[in-house]
C-alpha positions as CSV (number, residue, x, y, z in Angstrom):
1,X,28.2,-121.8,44.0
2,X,27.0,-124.3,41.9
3,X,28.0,-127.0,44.2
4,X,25.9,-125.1,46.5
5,X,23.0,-125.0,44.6
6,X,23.2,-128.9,44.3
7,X,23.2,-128.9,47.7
8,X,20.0,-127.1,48.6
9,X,18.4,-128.7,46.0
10,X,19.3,-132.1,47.2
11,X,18.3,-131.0,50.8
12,X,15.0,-129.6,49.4
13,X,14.0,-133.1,48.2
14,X,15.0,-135.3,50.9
15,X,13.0,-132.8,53.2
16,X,10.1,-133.7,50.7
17,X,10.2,-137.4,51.5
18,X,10.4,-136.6,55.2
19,X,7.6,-134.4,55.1
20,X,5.6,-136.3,53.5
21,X,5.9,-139.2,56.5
22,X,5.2,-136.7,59.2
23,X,2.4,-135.0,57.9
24,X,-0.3,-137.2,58.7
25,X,-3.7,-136.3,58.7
26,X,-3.1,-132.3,58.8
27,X,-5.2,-130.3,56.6
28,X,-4.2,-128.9,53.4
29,X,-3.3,-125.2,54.7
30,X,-0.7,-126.9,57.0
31,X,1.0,-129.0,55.1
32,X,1.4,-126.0,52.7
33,X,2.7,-124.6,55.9
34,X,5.6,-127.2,56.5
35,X,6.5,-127.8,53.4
36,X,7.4,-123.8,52.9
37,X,8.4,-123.4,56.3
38,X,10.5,-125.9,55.6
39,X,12.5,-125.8,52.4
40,X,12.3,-121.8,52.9
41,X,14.6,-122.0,55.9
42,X,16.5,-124.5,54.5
43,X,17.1,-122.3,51.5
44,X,17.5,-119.2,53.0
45,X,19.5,-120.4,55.8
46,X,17.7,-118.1,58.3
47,X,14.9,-118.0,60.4
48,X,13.4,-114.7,58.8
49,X,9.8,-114.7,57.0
50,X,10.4,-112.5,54.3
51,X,14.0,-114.5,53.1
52,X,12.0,-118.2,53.8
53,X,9.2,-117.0,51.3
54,X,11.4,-115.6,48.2
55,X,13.7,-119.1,48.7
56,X,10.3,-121.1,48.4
57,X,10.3,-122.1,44.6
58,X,7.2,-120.8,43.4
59,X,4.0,-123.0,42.7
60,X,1.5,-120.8,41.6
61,X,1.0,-118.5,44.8
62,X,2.0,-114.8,45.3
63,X,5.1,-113.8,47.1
64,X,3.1,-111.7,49.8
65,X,0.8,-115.5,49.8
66,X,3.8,-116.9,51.1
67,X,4.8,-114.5,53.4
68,X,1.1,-114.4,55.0
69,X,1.3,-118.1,55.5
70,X,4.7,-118.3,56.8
71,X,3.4,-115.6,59.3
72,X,1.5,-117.7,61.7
């Protein structure tokens, strides 16, 4: 499990440095967008709202924050 956690992590912040090439000139609300979208399914390993949000590590906004901005 450990090994696994490694893993994600690693994923997590490679998917940073991608991000952050892609992004462009988007407005602050969607990059928050992709950036949780992002690392929330990688994390969660599924496609569902309410597990992307929980995996998203937590920087100062409320769980049911997440969800509402993962719930385009």
């Amino acid at each position: 499990m450990v090994k696994q956690n490694a893993l994600i992590e690693s994923l997590s912040s490679n998917l940073h440095g991608f991000l952050n090439q892609i992004q462009g000139n988007l407005s602050i609300p969607d990059k928050k967008f992709l950036r949780d979208g992002f690392v929330g399914l990688v994390r969660a390993g599924r496609p569902i709202v309410c597990q992307m949000a929980r995996e998203v590590p937590n920087q100062g906004s409320k769980y049911t924050t997440r969800v509402k901005r993962l719930d385009l």
